[in-house]
N, CA, C, O and CB atoms as a CASP TS submission, in Angstrom:
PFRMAT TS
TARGET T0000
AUTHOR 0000-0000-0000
METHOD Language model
MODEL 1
PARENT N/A
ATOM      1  N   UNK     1      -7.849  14.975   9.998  1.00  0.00           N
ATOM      2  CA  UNK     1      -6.599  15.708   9.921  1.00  0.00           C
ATOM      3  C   UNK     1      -5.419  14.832  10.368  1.00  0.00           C
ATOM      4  O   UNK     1      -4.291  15.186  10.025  1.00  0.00           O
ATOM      5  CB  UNK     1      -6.678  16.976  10.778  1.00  0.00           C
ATOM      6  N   UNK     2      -5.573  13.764  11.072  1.00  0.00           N
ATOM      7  CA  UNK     2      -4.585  13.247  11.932  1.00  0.00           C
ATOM      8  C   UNK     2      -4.245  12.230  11.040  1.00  0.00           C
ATOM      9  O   UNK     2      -3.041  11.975  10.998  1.00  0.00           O
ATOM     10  CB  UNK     2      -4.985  12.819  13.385  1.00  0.00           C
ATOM     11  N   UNK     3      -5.209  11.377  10.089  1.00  0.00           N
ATOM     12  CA  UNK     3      -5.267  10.850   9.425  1.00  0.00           C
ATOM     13  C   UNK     3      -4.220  11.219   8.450  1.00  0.00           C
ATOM     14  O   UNK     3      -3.171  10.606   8.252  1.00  0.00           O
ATOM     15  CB  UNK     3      -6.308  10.789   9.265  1.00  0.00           C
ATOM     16  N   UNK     4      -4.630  12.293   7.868  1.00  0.00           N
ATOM     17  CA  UNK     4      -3.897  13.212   6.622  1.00  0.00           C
ATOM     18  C   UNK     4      -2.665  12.816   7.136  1.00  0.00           C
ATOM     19  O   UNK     4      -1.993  11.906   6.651  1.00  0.00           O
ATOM     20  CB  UNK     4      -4.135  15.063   6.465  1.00  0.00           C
ATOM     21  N   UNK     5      -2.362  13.461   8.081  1.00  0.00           N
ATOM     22  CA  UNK     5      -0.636  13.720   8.746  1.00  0.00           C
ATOM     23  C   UNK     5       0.284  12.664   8.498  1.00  0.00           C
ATOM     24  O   UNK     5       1.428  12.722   8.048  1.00  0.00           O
ATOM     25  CB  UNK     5      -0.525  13.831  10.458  1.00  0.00           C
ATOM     26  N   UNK     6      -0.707  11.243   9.028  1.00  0.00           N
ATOM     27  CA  UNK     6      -0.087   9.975   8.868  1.00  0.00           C
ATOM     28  C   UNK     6       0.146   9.963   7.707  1.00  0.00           C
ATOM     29  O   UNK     6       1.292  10.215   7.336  1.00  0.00           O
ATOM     30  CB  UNK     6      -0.716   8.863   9.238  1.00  0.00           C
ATOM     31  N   UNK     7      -0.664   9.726   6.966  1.00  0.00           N
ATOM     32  CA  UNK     7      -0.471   9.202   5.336  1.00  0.00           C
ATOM     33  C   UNK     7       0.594  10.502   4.735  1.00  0.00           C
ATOM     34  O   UNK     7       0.531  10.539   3.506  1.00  0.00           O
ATOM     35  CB  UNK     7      -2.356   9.144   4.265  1.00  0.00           C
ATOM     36  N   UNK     8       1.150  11.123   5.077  1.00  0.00           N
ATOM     37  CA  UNK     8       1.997  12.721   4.617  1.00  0.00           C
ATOM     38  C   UNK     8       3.206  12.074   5.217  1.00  0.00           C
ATOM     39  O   UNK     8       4.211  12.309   4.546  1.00  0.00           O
ATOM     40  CB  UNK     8       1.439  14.598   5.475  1.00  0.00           C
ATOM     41  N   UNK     9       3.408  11.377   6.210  1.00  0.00           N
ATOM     42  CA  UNK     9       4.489  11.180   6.808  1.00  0.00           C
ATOM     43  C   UNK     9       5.162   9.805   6.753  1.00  0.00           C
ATOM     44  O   UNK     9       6.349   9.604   7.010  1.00  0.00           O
ATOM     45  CB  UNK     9       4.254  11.542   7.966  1.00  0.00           C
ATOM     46  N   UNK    10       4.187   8.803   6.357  1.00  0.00           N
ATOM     47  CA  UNK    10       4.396   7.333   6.126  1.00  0.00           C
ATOM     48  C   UNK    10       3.674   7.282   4.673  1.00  0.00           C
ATOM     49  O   UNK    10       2.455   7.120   4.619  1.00  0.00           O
ATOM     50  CB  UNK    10       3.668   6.251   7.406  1.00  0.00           C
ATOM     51  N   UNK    11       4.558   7.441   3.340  1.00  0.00           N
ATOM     52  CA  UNK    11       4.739   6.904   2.368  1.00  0.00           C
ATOM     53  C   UNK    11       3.901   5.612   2.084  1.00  0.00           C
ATOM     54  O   UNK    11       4.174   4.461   2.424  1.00  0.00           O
ATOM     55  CB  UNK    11       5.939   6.793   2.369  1.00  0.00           C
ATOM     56  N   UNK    12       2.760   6.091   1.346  1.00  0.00           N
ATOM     57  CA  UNK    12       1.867   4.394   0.882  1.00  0.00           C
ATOM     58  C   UNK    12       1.219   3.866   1.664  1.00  0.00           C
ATOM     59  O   UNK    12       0.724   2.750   1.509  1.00  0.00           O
ATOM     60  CB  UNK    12       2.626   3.133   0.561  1.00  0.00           C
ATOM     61  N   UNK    13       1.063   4.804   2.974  1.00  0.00           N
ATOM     62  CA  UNK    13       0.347   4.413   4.320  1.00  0.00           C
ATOM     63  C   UNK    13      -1.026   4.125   3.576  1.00  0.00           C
ATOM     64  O   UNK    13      -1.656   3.085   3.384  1.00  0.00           O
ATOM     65  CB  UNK    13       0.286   5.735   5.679  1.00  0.00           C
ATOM     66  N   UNK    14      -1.291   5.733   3.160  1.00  0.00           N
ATOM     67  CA  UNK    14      -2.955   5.339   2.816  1.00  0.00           C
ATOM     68  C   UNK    14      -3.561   4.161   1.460  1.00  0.00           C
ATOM     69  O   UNK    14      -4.732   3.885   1.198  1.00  0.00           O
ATOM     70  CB  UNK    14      -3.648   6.947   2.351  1.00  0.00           C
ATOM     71  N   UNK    15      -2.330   3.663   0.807  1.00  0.00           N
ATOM     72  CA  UNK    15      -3.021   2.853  -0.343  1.00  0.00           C
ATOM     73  C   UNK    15      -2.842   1.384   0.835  1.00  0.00           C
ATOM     74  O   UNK    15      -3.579   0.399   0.789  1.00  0.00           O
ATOM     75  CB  UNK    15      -1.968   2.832  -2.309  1.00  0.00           C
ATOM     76  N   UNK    16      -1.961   1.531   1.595  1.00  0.00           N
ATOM     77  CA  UNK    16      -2.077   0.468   2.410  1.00  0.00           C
ATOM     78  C   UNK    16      -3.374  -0.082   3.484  1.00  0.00           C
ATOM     79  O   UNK    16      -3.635  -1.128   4.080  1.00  0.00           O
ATOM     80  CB  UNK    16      -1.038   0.705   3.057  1.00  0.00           C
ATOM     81  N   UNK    17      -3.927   1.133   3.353  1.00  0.00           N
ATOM     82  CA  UNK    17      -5.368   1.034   4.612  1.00  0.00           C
ATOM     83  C   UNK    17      -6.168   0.528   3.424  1.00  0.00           C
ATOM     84  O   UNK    17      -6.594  -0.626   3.402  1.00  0.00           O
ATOM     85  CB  UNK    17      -6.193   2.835   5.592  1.00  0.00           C
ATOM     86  N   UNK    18      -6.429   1.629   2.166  1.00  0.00           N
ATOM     87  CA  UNK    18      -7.212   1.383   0.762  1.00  0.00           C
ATOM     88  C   UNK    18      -7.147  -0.299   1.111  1.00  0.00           C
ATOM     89  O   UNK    18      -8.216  -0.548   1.667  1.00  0.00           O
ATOM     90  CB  UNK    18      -6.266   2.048  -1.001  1.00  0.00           C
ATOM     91  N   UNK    19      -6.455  -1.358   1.027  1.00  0.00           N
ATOM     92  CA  UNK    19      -6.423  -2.859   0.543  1.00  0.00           C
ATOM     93  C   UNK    19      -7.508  -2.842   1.926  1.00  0.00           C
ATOM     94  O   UNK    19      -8.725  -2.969   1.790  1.00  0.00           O
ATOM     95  CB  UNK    19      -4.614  -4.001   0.468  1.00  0.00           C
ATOM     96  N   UNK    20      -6.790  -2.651   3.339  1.00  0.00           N
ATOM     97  CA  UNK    20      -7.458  -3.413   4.388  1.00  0.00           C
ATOM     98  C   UNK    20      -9.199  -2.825   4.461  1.00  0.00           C
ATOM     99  O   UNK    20     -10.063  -3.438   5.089  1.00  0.00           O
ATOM    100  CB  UNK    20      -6.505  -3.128   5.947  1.00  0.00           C
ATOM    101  N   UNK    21      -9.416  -1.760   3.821  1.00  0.00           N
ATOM    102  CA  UNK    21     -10.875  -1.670   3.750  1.00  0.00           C
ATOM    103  C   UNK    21     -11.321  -1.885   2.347  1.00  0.00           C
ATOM    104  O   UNK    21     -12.458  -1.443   2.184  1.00  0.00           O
ATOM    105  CB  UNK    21     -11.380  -0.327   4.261  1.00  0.00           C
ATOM    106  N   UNK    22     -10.840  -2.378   1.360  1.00  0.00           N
ATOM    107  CA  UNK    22     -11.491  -3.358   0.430  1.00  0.00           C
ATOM    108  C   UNK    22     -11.392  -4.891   0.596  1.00  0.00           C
ATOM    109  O   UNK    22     -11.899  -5.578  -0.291  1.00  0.00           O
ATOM    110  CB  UNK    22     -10.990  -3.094  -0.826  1.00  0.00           C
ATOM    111  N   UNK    23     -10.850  -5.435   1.535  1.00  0.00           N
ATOM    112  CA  UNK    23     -10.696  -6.613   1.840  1.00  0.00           C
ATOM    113  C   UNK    23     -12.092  -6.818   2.992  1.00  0.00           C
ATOM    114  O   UNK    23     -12.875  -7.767   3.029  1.00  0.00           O
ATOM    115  CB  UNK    23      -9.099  -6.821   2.367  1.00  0.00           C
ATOM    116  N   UNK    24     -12.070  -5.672   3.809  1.00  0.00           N
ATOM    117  CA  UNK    24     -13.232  -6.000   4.599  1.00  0.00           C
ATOM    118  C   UNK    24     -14.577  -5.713   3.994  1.00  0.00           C
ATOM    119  O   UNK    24     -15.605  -6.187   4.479  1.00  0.00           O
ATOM    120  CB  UNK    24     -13.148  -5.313   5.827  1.00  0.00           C
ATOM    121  N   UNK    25     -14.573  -4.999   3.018  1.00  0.00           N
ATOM    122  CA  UNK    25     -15.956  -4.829   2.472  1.00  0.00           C
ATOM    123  C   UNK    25     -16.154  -5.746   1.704  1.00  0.00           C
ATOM    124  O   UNK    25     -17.305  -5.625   1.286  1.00  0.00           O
ATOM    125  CB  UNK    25     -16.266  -3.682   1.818  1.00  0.00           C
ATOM    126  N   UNK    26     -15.466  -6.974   1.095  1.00  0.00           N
ATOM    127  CA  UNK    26     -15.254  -7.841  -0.091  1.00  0.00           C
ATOM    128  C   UNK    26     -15.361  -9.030   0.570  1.00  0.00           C
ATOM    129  O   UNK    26     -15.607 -10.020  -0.120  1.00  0.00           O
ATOM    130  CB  UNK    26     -13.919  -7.683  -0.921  1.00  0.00           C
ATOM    131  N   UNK    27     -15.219  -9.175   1.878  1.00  0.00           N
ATOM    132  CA  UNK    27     -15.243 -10.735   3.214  1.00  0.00           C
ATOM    133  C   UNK    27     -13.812 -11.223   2.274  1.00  0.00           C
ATOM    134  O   UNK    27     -13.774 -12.104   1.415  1.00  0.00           O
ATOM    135  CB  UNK    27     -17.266 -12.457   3.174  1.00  0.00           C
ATOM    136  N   UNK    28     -12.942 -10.541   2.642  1.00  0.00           N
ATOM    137  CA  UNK    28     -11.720 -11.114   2.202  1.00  0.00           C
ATOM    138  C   UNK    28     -11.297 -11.545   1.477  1.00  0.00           C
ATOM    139  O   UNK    28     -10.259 -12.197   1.595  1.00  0.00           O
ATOM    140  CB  UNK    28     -11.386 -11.615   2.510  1.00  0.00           C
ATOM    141  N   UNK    29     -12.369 -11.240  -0.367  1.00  0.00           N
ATOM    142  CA  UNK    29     -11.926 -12.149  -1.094  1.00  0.00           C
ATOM    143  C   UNK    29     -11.021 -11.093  -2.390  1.00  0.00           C
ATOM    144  O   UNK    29     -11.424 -10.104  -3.003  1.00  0.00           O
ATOM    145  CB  UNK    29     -13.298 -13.188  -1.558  1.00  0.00           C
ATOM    146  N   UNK    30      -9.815 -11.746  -2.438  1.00  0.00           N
ATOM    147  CA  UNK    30      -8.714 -10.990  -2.565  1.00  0.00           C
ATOM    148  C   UNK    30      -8.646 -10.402  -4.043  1.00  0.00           C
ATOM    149  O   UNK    30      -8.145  -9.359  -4.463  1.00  0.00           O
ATOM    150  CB  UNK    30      -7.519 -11.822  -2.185  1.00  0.00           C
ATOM    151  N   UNK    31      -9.405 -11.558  -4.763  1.00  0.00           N
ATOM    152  CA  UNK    31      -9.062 -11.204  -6.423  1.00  0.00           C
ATOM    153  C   UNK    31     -10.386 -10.279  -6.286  1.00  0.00           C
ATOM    154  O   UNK    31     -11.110 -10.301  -7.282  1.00  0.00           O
ATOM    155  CB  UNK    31      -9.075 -12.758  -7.898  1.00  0.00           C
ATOM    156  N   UNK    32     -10.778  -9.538  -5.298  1.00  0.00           N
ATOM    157  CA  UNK    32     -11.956  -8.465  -5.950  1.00  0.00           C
ATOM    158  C   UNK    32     -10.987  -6.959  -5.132  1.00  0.00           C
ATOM    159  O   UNK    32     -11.606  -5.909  -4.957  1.00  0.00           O
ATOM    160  CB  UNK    32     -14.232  -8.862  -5.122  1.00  0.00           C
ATOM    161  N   UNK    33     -10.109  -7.023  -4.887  1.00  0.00           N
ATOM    162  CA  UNK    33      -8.875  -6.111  -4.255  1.00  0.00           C
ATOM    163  C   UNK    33      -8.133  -6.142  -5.254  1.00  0.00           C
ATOM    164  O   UNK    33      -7.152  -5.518  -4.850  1.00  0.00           O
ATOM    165  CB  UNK    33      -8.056  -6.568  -2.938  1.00  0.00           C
ATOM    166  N   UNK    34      -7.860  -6.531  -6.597  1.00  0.00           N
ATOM    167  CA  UNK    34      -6.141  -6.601  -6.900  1.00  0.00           C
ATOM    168  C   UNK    34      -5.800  -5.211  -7.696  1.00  0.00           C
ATOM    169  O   UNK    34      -4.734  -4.895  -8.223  1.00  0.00           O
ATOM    170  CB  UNK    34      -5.627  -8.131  -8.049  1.00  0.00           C
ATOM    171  N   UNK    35      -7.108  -4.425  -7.621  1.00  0.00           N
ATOM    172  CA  UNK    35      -6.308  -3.191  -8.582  1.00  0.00           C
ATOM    173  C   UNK    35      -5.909  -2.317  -7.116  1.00  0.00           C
ATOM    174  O   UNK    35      -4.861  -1.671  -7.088  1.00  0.00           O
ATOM    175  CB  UNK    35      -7.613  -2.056 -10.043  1.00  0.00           C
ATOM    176  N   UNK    36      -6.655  -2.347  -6.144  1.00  0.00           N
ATOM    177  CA  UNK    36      -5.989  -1.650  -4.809  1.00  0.00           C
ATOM    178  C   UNK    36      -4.843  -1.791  -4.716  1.00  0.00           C
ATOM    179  O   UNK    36      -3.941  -0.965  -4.852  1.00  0.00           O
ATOM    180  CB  UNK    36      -6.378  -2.033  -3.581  1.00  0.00           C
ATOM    181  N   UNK    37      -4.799  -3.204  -4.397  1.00  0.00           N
ATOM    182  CA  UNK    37      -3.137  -4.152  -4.645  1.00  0.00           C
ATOM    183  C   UNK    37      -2.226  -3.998  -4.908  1.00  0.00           C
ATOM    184  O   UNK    37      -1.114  -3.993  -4.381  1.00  0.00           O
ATOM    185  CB  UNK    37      -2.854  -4.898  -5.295  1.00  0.00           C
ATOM    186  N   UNK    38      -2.952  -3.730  -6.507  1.00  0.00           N
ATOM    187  CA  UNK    38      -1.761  -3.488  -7.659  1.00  0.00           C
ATOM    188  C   UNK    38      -1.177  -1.483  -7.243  1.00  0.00           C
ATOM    189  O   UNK    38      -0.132  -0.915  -7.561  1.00  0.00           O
ATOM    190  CB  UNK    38      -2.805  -3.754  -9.848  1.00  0.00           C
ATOM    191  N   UNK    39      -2.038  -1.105  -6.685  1.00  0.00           N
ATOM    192  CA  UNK    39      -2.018   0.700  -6.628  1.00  0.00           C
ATOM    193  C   UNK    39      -0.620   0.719  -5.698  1.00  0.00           C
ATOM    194  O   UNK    39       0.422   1.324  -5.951  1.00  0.00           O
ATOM    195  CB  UNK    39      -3.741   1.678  -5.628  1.00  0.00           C
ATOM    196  N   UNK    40      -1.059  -0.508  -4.030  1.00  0.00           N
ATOM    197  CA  UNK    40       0.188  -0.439  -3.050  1.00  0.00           C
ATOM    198  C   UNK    40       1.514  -0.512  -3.942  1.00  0.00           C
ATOM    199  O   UNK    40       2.266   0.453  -4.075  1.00  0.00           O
ATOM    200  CB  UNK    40       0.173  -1.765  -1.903  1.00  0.00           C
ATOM    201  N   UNK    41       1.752  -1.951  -4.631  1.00  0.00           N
ATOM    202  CA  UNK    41       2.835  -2.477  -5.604  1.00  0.00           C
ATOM    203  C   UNK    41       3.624  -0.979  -6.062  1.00  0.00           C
ATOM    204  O   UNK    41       4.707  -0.496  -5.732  1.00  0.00           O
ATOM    205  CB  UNK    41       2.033  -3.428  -7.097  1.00  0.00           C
ATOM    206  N   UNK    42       2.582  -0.531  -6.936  1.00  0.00           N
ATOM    207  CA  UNK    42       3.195   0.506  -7.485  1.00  0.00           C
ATOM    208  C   UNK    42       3.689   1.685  -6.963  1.00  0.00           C
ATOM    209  O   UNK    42       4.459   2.443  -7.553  1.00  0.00           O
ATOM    210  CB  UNK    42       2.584   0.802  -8.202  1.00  0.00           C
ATOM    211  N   UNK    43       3.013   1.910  -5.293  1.00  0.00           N
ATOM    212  CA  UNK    43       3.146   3.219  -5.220  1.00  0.00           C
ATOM    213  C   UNK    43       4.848   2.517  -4.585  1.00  0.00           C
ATOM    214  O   UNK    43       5.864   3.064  -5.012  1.00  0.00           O
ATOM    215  CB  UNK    43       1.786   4.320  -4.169  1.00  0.00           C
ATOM    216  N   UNK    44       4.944   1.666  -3.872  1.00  0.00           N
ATOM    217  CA  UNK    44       6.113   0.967  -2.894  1.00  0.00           C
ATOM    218  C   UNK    44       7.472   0.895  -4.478  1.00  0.00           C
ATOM    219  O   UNK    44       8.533   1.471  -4.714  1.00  0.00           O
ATOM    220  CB  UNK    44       5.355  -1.246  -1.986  1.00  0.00           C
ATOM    221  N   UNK    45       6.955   0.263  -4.918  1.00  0.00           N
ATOM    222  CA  UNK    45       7.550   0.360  -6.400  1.00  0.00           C
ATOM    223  C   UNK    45       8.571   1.680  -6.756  1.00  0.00           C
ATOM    224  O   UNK    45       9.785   1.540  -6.904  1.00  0.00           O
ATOM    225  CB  UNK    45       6.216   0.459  -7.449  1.00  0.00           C
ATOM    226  N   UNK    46       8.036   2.669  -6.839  1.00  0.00           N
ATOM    227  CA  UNK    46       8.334   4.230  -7.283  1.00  0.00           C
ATOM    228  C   UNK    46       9.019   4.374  -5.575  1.00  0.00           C
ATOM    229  O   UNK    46      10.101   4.960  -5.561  1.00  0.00           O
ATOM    230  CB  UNK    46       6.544   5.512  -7.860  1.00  0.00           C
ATOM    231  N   UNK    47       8.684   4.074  -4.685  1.00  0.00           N
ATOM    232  CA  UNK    47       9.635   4.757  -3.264  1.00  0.00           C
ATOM    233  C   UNK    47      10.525   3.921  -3.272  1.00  0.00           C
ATOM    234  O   UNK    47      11.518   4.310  -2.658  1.00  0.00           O
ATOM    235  CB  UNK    47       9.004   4.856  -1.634  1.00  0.00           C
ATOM    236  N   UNK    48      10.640   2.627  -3.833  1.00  0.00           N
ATOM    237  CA  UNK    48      11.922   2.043  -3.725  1.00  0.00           C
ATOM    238  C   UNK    48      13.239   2.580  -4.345  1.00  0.00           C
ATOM    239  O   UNK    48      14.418   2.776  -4.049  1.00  0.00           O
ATOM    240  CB  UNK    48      11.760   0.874  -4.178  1.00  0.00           C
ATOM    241  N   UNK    49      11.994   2.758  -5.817  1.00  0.00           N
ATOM    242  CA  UNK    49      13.533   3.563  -6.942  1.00  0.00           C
ATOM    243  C   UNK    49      13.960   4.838  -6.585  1.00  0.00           C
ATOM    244  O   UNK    49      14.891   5.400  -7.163  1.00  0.00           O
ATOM    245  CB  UNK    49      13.171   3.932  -8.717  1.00  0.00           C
ATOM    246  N   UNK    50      13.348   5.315  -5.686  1.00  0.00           N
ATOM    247  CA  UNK    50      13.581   6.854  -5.189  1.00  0.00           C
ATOM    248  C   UNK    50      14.636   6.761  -3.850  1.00  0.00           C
ATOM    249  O   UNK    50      15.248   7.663  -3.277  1.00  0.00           O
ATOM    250  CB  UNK    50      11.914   7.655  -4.671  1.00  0.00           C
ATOM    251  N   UNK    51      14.598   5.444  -3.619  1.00  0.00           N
ATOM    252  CA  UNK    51      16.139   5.543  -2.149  1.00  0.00           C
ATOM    253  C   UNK    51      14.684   5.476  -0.611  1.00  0.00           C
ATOM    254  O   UNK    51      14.850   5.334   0.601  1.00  0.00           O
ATOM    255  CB  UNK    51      17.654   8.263  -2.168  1.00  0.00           C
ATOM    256  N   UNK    52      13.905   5.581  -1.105  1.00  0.00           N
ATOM    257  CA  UNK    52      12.628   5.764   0.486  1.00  0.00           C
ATOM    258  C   UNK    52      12.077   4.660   0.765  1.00  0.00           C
ATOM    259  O   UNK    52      11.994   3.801  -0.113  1.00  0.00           O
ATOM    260  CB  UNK    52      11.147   6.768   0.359  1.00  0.00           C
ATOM    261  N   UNK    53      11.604   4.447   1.983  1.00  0.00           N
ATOM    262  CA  UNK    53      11.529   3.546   3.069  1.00  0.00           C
ATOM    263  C   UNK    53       9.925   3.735   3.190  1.00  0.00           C
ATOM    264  O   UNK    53       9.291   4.639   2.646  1.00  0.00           O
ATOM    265  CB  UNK    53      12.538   3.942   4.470  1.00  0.00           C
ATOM    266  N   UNK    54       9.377   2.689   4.026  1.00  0.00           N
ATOM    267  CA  UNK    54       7.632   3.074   4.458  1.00  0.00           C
ATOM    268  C   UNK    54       7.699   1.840   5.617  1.00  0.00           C
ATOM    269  O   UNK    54       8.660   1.085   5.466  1.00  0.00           O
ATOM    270  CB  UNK    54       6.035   2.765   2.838  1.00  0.00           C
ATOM    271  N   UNK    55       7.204   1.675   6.242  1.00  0.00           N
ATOM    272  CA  UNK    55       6.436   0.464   6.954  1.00  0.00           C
ATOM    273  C   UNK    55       5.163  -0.009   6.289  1.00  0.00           C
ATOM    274  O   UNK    55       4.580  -0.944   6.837  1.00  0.00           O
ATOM    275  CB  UNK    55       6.022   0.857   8.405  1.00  0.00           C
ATOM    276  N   UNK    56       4.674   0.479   5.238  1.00  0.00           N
ATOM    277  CA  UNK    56       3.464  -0.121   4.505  1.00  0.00           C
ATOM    278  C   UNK    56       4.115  -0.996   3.563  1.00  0.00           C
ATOM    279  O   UNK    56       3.502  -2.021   3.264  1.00  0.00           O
ATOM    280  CB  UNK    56       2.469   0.954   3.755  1.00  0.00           C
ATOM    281  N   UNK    57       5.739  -0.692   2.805  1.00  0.00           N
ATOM    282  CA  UNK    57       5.793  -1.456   2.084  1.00  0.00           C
ATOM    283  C   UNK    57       7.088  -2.572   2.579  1.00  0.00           C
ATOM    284  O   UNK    57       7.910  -1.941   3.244  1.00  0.00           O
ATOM    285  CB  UNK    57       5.812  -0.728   0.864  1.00  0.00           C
ATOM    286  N   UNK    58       7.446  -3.944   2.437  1.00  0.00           N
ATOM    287  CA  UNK    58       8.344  -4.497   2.675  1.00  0.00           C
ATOM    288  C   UNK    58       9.319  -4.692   1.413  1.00  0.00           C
ATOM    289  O   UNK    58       9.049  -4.632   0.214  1.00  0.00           O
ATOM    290  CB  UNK    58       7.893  -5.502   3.279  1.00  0.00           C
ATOM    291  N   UNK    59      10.243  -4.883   1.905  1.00  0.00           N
ATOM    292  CA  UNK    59      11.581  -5.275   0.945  1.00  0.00           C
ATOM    293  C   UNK    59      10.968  -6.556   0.173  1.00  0.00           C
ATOM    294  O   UNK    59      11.227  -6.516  -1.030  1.00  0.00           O
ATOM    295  CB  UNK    59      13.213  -5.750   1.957  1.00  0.00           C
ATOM    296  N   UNK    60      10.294  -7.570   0.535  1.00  0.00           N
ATOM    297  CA  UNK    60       9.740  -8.738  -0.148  1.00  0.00           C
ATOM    298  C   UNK    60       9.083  -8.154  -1.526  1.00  0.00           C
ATOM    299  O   UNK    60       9.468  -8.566  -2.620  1.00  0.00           O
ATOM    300  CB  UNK    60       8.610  -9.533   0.844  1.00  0.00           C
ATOM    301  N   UNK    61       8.013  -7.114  -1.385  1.00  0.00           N
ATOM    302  CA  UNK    61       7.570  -6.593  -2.093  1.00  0.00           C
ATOM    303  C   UNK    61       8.222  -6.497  -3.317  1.00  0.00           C
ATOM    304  O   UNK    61       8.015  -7.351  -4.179  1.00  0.00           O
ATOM    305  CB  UNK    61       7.297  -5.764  -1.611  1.00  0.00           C
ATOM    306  N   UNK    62       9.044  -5.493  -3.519  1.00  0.00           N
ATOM    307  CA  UNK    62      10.046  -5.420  -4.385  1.00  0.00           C
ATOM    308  C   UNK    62      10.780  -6.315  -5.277  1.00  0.00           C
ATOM    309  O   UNK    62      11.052  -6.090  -6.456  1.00  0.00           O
ATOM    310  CB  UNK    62      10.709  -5.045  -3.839  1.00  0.00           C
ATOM    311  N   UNK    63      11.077  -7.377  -4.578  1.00  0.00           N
ATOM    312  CA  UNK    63      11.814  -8.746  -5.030  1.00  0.00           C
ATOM    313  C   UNK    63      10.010  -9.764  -5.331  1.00  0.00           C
ATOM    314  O   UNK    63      10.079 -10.823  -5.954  1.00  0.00           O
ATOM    315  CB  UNK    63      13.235  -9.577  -3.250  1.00  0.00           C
ATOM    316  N   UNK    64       9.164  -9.464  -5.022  1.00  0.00           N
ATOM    317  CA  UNK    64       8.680 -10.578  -5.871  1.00  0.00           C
ATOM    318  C   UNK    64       7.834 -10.338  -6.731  1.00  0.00           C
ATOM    319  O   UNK    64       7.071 -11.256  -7.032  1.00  0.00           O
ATOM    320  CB  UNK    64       8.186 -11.516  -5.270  1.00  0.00           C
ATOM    321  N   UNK    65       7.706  -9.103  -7.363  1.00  0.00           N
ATOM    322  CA  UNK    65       7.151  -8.751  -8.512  1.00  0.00           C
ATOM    323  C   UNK    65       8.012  -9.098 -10.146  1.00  0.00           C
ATOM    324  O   UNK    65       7.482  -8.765 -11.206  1.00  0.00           O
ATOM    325  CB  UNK    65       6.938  -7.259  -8.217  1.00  0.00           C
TER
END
């Protein structure tokens, strides 16, 4: 439940955990993550064009796609 709350309240929180537990189940190897990846990109993507903020996603993000 507490879980839920977070990800309800921080925008892209949970596609952001999604990478860090396919990265650990994968021993870090990144090109077997990139559709997770690609899921963060997009969701940070759509909150940018919407005017919204997250701590999952950075301003870099945005600019280097």
């Amino acid at each position: 439940m507490v879980e839920q709350q977070k990800a309800d309240s921080q925008p892209c929180h949970r596609e952001a955990c999604a990478i860090q537990e396919c990265l650990q189940k994968n021993n870090y190897q990144e090109e077997r993550c990139k559709d997770v990846i690609n899921k963060l990109f997009k969701c940070c993507e759509a909150l940018f064009k919407s005017g919204g903020e997250s701590a999952s996603c950075s301003k870099k993000m945005s600019k280097s796609r």
